[in-house]
C-alpha positions as CSV (number, residue, x, y, z in Angstrom):
1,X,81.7,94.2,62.4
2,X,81.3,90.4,63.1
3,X,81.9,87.6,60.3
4,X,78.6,86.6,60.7
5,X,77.9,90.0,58.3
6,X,81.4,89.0,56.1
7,X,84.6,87.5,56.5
8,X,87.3,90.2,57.6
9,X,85.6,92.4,59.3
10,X,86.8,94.6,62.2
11,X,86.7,92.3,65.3
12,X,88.5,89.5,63.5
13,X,91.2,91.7,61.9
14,X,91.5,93.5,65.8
15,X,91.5,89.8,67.4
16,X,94.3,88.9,64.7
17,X,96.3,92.1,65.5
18,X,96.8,91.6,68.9
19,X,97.3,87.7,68.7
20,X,100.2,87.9,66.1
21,X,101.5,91.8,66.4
22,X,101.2,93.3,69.8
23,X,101.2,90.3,72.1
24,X,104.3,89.4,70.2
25,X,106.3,92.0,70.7
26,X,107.6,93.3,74.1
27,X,107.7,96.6,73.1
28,X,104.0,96.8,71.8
29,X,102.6,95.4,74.6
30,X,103.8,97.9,77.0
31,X,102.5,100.5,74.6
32,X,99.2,98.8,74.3
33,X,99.3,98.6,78.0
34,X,99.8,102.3,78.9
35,X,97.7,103.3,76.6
36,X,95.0,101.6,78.1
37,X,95.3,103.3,81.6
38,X,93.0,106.0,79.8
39,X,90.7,103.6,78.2
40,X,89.2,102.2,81.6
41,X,86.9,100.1,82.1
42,X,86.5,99.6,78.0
43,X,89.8,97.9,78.3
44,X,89.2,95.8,80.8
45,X,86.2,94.3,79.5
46,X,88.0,93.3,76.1
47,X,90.4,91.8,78.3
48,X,92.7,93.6,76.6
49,X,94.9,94.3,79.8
50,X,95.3,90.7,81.1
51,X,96.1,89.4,78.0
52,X,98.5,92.4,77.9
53,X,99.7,92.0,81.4
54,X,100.4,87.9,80.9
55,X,102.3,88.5,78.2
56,X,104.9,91.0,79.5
57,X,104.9,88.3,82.7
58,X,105.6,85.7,80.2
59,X,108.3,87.0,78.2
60,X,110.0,88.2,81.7
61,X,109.9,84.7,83.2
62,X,110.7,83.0,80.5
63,X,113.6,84.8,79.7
64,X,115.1,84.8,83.2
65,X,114.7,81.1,83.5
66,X,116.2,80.0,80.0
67,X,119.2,81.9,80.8
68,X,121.6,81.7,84.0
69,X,122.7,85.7,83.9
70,X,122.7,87.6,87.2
71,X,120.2,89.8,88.5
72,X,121.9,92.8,87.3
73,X,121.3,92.1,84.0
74,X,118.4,89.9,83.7
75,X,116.4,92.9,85.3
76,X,116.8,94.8,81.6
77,X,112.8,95.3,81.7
78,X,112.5,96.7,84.9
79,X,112.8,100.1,83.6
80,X,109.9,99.5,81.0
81,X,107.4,98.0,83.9
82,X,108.5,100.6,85.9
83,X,106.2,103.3,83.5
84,X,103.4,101.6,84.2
85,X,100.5,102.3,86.4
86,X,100.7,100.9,89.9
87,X,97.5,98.3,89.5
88,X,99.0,97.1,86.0
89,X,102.2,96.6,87.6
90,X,101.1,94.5,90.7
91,X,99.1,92.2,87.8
92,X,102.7,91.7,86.1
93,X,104.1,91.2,89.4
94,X,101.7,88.5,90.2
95,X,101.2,86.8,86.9
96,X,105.4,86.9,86.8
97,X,105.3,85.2,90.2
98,X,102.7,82.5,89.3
99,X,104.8,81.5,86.5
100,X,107.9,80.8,88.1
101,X,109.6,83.9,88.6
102,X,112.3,84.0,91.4
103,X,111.7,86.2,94.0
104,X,115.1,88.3,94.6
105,X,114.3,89.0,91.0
106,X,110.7,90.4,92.1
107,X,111.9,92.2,94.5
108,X,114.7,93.7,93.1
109,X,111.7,94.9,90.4
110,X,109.8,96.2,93.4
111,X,112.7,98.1,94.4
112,X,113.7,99.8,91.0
113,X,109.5,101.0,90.8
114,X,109.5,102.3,94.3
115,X,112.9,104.4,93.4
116,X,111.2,105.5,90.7
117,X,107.7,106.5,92.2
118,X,108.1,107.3,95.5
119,X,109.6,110.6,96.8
120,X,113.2,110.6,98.7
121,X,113.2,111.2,102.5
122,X,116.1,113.4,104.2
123,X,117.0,113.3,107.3
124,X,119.4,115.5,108.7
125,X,120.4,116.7,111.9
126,X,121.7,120.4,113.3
127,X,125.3,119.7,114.9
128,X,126.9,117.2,115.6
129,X,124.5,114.0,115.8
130,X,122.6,117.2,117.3
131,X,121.9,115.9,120.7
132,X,123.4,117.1,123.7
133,X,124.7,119.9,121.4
134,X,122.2,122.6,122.6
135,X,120.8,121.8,119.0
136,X,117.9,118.9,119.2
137,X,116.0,119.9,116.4
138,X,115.0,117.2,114.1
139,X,115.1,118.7,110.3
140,X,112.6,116.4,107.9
141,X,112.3,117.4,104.6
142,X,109.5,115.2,102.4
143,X,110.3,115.5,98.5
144,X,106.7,115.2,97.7
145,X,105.5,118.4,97.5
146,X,102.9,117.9,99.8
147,X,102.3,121.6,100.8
148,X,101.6,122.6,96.8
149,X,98.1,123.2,95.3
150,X,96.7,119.5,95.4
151,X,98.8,117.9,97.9
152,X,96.4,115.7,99.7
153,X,95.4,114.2,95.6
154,X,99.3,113.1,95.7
155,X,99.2,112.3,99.1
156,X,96.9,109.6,98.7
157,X,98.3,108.4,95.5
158,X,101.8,107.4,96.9
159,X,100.1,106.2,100.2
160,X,98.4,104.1,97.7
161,X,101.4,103.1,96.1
162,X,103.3,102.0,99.5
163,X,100.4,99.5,100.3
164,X,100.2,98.1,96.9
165,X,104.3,97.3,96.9
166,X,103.7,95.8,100.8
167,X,101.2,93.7,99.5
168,X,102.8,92.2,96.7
169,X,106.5,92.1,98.1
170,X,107.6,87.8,98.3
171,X,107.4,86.5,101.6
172,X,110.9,85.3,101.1
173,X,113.2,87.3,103.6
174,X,116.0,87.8,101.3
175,X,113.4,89.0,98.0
176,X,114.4,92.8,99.4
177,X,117.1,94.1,101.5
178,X,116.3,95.0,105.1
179,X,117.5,98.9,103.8
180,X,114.6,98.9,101.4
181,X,112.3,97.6,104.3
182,X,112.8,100.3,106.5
183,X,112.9,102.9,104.6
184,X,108.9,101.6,103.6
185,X,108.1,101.1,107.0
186,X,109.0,104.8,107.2
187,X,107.2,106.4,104.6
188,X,104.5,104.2,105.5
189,X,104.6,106.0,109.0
190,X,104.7,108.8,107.0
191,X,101.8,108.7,105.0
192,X,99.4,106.8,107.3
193,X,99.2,103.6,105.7
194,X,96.9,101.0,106.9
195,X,98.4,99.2,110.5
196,X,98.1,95.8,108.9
197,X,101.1,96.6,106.3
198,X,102.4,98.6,109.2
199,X,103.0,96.0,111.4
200,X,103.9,93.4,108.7
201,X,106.9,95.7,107.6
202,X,107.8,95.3,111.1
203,X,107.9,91.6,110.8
204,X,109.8,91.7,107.5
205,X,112.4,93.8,109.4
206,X,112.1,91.6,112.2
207,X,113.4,88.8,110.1
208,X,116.4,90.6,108.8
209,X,117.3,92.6,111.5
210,X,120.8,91.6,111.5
211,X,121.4,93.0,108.3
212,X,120.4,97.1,109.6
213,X,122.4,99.7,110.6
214,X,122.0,102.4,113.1
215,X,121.0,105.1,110.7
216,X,118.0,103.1,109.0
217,X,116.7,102.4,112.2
218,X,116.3,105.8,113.5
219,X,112.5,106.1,112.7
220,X,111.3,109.5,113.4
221,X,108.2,110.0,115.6
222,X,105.2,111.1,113.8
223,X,101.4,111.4,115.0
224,X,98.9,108.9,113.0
225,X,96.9,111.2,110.5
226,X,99.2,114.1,111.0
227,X,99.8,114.2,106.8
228,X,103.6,113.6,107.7
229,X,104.0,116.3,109.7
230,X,106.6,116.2,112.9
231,X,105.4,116.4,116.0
232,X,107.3,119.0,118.6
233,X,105.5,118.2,121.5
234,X,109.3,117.7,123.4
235,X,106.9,117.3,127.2
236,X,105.7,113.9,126.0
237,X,107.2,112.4,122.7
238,X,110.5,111.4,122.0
239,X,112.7,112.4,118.7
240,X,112.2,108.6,117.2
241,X,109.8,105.9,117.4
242,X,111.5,103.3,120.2
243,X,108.1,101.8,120.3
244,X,108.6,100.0,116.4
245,X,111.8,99.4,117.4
246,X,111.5,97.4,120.3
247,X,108.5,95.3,117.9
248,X,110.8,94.5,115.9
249,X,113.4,93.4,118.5
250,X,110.7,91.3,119.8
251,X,109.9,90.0,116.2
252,X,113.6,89.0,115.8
253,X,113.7,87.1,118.9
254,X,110.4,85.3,117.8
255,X,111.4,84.3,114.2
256,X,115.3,83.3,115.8
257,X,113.0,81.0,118.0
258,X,111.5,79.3,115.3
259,X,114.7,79.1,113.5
260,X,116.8,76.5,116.3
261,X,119.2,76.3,113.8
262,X,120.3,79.4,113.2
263,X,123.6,81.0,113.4
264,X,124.5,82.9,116.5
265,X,126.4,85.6,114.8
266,X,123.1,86.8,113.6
267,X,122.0,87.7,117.5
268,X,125.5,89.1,118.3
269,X,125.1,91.1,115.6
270,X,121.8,92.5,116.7
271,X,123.1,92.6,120.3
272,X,125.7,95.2,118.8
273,X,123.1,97.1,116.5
274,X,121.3,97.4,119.3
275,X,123.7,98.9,121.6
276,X,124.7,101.3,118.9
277,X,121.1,102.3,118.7
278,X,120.9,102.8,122.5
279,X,123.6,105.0,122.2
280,X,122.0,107.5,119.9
281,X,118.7,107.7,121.4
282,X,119.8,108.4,124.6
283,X,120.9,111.5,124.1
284,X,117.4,112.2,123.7
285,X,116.3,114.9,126.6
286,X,112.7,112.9,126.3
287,X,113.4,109.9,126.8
288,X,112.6,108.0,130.1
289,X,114.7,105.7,131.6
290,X,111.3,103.3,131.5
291,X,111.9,102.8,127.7
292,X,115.6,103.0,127.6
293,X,115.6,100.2,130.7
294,X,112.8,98.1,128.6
295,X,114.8,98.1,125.3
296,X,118.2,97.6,127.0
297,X,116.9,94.4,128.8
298,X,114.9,93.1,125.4
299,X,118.0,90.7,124.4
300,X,118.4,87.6,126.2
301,X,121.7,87.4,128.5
302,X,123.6,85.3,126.4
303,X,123.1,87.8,122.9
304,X,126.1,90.0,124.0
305,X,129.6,88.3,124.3
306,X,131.0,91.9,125.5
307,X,129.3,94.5,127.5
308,X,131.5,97.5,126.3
309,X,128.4,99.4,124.0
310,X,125.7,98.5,126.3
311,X,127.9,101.2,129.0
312,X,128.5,103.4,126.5
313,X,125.1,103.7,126.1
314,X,124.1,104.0,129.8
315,X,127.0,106.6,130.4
316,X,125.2,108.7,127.4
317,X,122.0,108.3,129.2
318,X,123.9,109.4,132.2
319,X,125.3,112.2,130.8
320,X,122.0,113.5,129.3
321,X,119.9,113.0,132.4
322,X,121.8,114.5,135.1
323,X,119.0,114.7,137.4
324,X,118.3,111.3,137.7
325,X,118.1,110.0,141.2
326,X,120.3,107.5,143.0
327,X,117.6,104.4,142.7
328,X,116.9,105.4,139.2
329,X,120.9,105.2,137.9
330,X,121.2,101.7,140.0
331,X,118.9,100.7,138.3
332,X,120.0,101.3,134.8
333,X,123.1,99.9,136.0
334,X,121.9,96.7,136.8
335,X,121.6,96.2,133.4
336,X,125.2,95.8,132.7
337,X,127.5,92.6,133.8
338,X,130.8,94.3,135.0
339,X,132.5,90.4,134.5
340,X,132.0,91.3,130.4
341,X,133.0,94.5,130.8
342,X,136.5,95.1,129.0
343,X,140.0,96.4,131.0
344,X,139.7,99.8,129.3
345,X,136.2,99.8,130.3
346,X,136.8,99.1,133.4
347,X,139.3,101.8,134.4
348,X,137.0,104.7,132.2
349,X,134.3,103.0,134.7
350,X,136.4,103.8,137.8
351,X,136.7,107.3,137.4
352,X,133.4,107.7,136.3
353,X,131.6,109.7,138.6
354,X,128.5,109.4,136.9
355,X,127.6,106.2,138.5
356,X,126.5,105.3,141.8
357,X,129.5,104.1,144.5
358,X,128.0,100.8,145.2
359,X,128.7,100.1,140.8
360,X,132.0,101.7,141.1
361,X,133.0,99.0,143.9
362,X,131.6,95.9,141.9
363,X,133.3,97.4,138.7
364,X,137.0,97.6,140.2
365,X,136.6,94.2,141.8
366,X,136.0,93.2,138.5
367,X,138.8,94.8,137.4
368,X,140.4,93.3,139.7
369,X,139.6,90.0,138.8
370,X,140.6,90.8,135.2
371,X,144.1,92.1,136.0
372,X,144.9,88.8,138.2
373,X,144.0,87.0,135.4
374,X,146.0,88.7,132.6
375,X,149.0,88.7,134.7
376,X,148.6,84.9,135.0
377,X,148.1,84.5,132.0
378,X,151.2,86.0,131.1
379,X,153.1,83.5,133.0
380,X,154.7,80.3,131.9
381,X,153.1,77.4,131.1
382,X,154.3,73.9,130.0
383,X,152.2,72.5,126.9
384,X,150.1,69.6,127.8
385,X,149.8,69.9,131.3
386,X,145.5,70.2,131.7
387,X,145.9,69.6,135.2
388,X,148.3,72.8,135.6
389,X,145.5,75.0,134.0
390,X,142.6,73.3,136.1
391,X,144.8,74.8,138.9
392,X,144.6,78.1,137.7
393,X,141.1,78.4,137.0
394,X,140.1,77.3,140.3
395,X,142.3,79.4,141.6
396,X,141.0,82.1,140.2
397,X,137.5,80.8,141.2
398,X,138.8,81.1,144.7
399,X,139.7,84.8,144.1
400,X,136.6,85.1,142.8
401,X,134.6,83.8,145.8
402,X,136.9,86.1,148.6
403,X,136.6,89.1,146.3
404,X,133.0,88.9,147.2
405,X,133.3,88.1,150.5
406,X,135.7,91.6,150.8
407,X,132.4,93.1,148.7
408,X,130.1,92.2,151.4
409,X,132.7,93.1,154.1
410,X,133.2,96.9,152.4
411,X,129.5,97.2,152.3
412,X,128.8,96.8,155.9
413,X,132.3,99.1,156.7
414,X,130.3,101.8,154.0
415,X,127.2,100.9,156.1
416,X,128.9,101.7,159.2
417,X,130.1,104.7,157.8
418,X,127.2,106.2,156.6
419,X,125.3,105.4,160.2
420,X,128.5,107.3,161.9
421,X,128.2,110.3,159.3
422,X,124.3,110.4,160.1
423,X,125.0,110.4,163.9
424,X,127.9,112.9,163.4
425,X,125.4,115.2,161.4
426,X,122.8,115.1,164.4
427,X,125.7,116.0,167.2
428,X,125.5,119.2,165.0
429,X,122.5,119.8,164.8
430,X,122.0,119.5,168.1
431,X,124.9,121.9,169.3
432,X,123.9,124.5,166.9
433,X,120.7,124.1,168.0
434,X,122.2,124.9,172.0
435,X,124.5,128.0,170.5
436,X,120.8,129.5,168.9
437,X,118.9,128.8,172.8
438,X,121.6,130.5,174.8
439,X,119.6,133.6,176.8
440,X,119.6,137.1,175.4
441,X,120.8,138.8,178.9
442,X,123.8,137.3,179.0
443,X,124.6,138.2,175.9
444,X,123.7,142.0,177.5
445,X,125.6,141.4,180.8
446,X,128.7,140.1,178.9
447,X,128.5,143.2,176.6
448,X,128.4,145.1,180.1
449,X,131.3,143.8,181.2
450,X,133.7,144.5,178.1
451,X,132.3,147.9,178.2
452,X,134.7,151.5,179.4
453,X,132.5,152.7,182.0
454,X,132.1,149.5,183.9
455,X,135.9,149.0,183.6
456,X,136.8,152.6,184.6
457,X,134.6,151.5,188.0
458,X,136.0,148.0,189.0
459,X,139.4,149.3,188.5
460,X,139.1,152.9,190.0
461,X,142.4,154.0,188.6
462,X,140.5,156.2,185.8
463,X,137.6,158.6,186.8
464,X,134.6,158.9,184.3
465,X,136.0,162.1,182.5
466,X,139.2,160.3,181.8
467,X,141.6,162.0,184.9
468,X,143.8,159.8,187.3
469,X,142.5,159.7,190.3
470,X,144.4,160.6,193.8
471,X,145.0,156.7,195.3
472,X,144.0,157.3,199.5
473,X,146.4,155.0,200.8
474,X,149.5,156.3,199.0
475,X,148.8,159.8,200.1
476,X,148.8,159.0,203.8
477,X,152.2,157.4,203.6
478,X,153.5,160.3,201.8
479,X,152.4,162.8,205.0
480,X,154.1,160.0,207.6
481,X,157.6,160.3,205.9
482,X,157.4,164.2,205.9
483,X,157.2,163.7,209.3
484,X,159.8,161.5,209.8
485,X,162.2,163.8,207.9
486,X,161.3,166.8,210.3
């Protein structure tokens, strides 16, 4: 088979074959390719599959960087990767990458094989949003076929399949959308994949957590090793995972540390996704106010401009927890600032008797404050005269400072109050408490006295079988004037 028998034998012929035909050809490599998968480790040690593998990297780079088309269409030969087994396609990947390749366009190709491969996850919920609906049932269907004959075989196969894509995505935050990142981070959660990828999906996310949206973010709670099964334990867990959540929060903050430069829309947008967020997991009957209060205060004060979600979220909380005690909803409450709370927020805030009196006070002064404001600003001013709106704002500084000293005033008059109310409350007590001690024989003597027969006695006008009796002293001066008469 060698030429060292005669020239043209097998090996040489083969060598030339794949030198001048299959490597060639981008359609013959892929063939050669997949038709290795079966050929293992034989293929391998003819180096058949690099060779094959380099190539198809080859031609993909060097097409996308000879011409200037968009992704859209330079990503023709995603479809063809995309048959391949998962360890030949990270070798493209990574031979592809080491020869230039950009990395939207890697990811992107990431992307279009995980569509491919890996099953679709629904979500739905009973009712509307299904919470505080009577209807709190989390519905998760896995299209993977997991309770079949040879389940667990599959299992493993797409868990390895998520950790070989999270290994190989770009470390560029915008190779993959921040949609595409969750949705891994949740079937990773899924199908127990190792904590290391775990926790750098949560970074990834981290990075790009201004580009999310409330629905992606819900991660549902699931039990490490469970096989993807939900957990119903409603005494101790929670519908979805606030723990990832607030890591990736945290994550955000760290990365927008490191980045000084960075555009502050990026945390007001967070600062809103967050709020949203807050209000759909609290109406979550499990939730304690320990993890709503630690995710509500993860944002630094100056990330939200306007204070309206961040109440909408606590009066859902509210709403759902009705038996939380005084301490517990001042508490929440502190959370908010009332001076970034807007009018129509502050009148629904008003009437809310949901929160504690002590909020409702700070939230009309506010009010208050606001309404003085508007109205001035409302009035008249002549353009160019600084000194004019100086005025004004010190002015309202000044209303400012004596709204707070009436606050402090109506505090110790509520004070007051409440000391009189107590004191009024024991005067009661202790008169009720006189009323129960009175003695039982008066009670007997003064039923004694309302009675008939001791009536009929005092009064001696009735005898004791009901007849009149004769009266002594008329009688006598009845005989005297028959006397008189004679």
């Amino acid at each position: 088979m060698t030429e060292e028998l005669d020239e043209g034998n097998l090996i040489s012929k083969t060598e030339a074959f794949l030198t001048f035909v299959v490597l060639s050809s981008w359609r013959d490599s892929i063939t050669v390719l997949k038709s290795c998968e079966n050929l293992s480790p034989w293929a391998e040690n003819l180096q058949i599959v690099r060779r094959c593998c380099d190539s198809i990297a080859w031609k993909a780079s060097q097409d996308n960087s000879t011409t200037g088309e968009t992704i859209s269409e330079e990503g023709w030969w995603f479809d063809d990767v995309a048959t391949l087994r998962i360890d030949h396609f990270m070798r493209i990947m990574t031979a592809a990458r080491a020869k230039g390749l950009k990395p939207d366009i890697i990811g992107s190709c990431i992307m279009h094989y995980a569509e491919k491969w890996l099953p679709g996850m629904d979500v739905a919920l009973e009712g509307p949003r299904a919470f505080g609906c009577g209807k709190n049932e989390l519905q998760l269907s896995i299209l993977s076929g997991r309770r079949q004959e040879g389940g667990v075989g599959h299992n493993k196969e797409l868990k390895m399949i998520i950790e070989s894509l999270v290994s190989i995505l770009p470390p560029e935050k915008e190779a993959v959308s921040c949609k595409f990142l969750l949705r891994m981070l949740k079937m990773s959660v899924v199908y127990s994949a190792v904590q290391v990828l775990v926790s750098e999906l949560e970074k990834r996310v981290g990075m790009v957590l201004q580009d999310a949206n409330v629905n992606d973010l819900l991660i549902p709670t699931y039990r490490n090793g469970d096989q993807g099964k939900l957990v119903n334990s409603s005494e101790e867990l929670t519908m979805h995972d606030i723990d990832a959540v607030q890591r990736i929060v945290e994550y955000f903050l760290m990365h927008e540390q490191q980045q000084p430069h960075q555009h502050k829309s990026s945390k007001l947008n967070v600062s809103k996704l967050l709020d949203n967020y807050l209000a759909e997991i609290a109406r979550d009957p499990n939730l304690s106010i320990t993890k709503f209060h630690v995710l509500a205060e993860a944002l630094p004060e100056n990330a939200r401009t306007c204070h309206d979600g961040l109440y909408r979220a606590i009066d859902t909380y509210l709403k759902t927890h009705p038996s939380l005690s005084e301490h517990d909803r001042k508490r929440l409450c502190k959370v908010m600032d009332y001076e970034k709370l807007s009018l129509d927020a502050c009148m629904h805030a008003a009437q809310n008797d949901r929160l504690p009196l002590r909020i409702v006070i700070q939230v009309l002064l506010a009010e208050q404050v606001k309404m003085r404001v508007a109205m001035k600003g409302k009035e008249p001013v002549a353009s160019g005269k600084d000194s004019e709106q100086e005025e004004s704002q010190s002015s309202a500084q000044m209303e400012i400072k004596t709204l707070k000293v009436e606050l402090e005033k109506m505090k110790m008059n509520m004070a007051e109050l409440q000391r009189g109310h107590s004191e009024l409350q024991r005067e009661c007590e202790k008169l009720n408490h006189k009323q129960r001690s009175i003695p039982s024989w008066t009670l007997g003597w003064k039923k004694i006295k309302n009675s008939t027969l001791f009536s009929g006695k005092v009064d001696g006008n009735e005898s004791g079988d009901g007849m009149q009796r004769p009266n002594p002293v008329n009688g006598r001066m009845s005989n005297r004037r028959r006397q008189s008469v004679a």
